[in-house]
N, C-alpha and C positions, 0 to 999 in steps of 0.2 A: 732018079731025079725027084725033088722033093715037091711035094702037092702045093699047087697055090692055094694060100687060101682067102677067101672071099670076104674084101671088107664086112666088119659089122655095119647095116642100117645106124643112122645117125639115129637118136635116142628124141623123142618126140620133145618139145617143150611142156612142164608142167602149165595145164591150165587152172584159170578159174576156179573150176568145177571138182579140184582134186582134193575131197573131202578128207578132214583129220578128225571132226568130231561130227557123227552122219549116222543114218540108218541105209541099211541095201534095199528096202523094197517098201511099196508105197501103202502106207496104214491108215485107216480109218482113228480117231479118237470121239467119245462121248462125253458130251457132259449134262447134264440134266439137273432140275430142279422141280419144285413143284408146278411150276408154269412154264419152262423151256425145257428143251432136247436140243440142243447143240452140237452140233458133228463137225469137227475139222480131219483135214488131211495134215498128213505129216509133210507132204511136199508145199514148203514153202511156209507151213504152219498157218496156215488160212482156212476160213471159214466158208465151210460146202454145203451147211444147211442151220436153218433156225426156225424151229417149230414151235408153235404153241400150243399148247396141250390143252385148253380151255376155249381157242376161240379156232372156227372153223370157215374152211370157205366153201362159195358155193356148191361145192360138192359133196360136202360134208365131212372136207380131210382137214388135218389140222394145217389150220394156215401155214402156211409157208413163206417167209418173209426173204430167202436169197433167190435173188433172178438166176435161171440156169440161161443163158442168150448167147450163145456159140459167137453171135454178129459183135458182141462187145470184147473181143480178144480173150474170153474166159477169165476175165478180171476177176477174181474172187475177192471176197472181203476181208482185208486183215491185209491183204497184199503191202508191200512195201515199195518205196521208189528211193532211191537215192540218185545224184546227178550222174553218176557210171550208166552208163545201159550194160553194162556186162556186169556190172554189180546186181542192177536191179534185177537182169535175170537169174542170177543166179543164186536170191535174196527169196525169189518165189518160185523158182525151178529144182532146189535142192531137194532131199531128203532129210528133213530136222531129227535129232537126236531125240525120241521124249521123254521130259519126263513126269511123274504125281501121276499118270495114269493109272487105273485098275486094269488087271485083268480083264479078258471079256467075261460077262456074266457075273463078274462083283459087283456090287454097289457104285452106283458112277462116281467118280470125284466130283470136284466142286473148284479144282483147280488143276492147269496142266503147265506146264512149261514147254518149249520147244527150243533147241540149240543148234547151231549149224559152226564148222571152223574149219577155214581150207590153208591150204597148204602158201599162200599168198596172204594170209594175213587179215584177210574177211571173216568178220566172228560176226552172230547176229544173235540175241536172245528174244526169244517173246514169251510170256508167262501173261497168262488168263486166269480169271476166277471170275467163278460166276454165283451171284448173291444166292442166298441159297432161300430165300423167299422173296425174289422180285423177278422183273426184267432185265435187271441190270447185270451188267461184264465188264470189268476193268482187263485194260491192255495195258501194259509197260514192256516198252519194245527199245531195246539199246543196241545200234549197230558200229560196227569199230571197222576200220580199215588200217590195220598196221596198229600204228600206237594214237592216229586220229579217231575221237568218235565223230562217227557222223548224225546229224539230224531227218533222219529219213520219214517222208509223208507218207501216212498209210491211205490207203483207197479200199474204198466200199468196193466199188465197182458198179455195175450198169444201171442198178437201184434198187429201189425196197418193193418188195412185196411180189406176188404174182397171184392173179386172179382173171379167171377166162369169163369171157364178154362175149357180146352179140358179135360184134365186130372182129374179135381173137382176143391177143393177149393184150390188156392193157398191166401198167408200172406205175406205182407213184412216182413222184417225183422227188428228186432227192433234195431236201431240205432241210437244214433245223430245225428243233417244234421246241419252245418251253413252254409250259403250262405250269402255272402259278394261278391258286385258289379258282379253280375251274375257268381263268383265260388261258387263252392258248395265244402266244406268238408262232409265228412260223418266219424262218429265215432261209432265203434265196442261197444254192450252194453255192 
């Protein structure tokens, strides 16, 4: 008598998350200047720290201008939103392609790209460069859904700076500043 044989398992639906342009494991990138050290992560292509090489805080480490705050969802800066939540997370949950990086232990670049493309149609680019004698960082961030671009809001996240106080951690507040011939405006986020 002939052996039954056992349906195959129905075949899962492609999610999301099923990357066609990606990296497999989670990497650190550098960039630096004569005044910054700048670190992002490849997941999501977001910024995991911003040091200044020149100005220190109380403890005599170089400041550090990204909040780590577990309490604010691990918002990182550079984060994206788009009106999807399954897009947004999966806009800053991916693993980004990079690329303009060095080597570890070459000379930092001064520019990176980041790429992501899934199998649905979700493409996302972000490209960074960082002036190579200031404070300054331009983002140009373009995200596509299909053949729609989208206009996706970037987030800092919980806020600028960290410095420990009497009382624990105090955060600036997050705000515009322009300063034109030593005034300063300041604008409410």
């Amino acid at each position: 008598a002939p052996v039954p044989r056992e349906p195959e398992p129905p075949k899962a639906p492609e999610s999301v998350s099923n990357p066609l342009v990606a990296e497999t494991a989670e990497r650190d990138i550098r960039l630096e200047n004569q005044d910054v050290v700048a670190t992002f992560t490849n997941r999501g292509g977001r910024l995991k720290s911003w040091q200044f090489k020149r100005h220190y805080d109380s403890n005599g480490e170089p400041f550090e201008l990204v909040v780590d705050d577990a309490s604010a969802g691990n918002t990182l800066p550079f984060s994206l939103r788009v009106d999807d939540a399954s897009a947004t997370r999966t806009l800053n949950e991916a693993l980004y392609a990079v690329r303009g990086a060095t080597p570890e232990g070459a000379d930092s670049p001064s520019r990176v790209s980041f790429e992501y493309r899934d199998a649905h149609g979700l493409r996302a680019l972000k490209e960074f460069q960082l002036d190579p004698a200031s404070y300054v960082m331009s983002l140009k961030a373009q995200v596509h859904q299909g053949d729609k671009e989208l206009a996706p809001a970037i987030e800092w996240g919980p806020a600028l700076g960290k410095e420990p106080s009497a009382s624990g951690r105090t955060m600036m507040v997050p705000e515009g500043i322009i300063s034109i011939a030593d005034s300063v405006t300041r604008i409410p986020a």
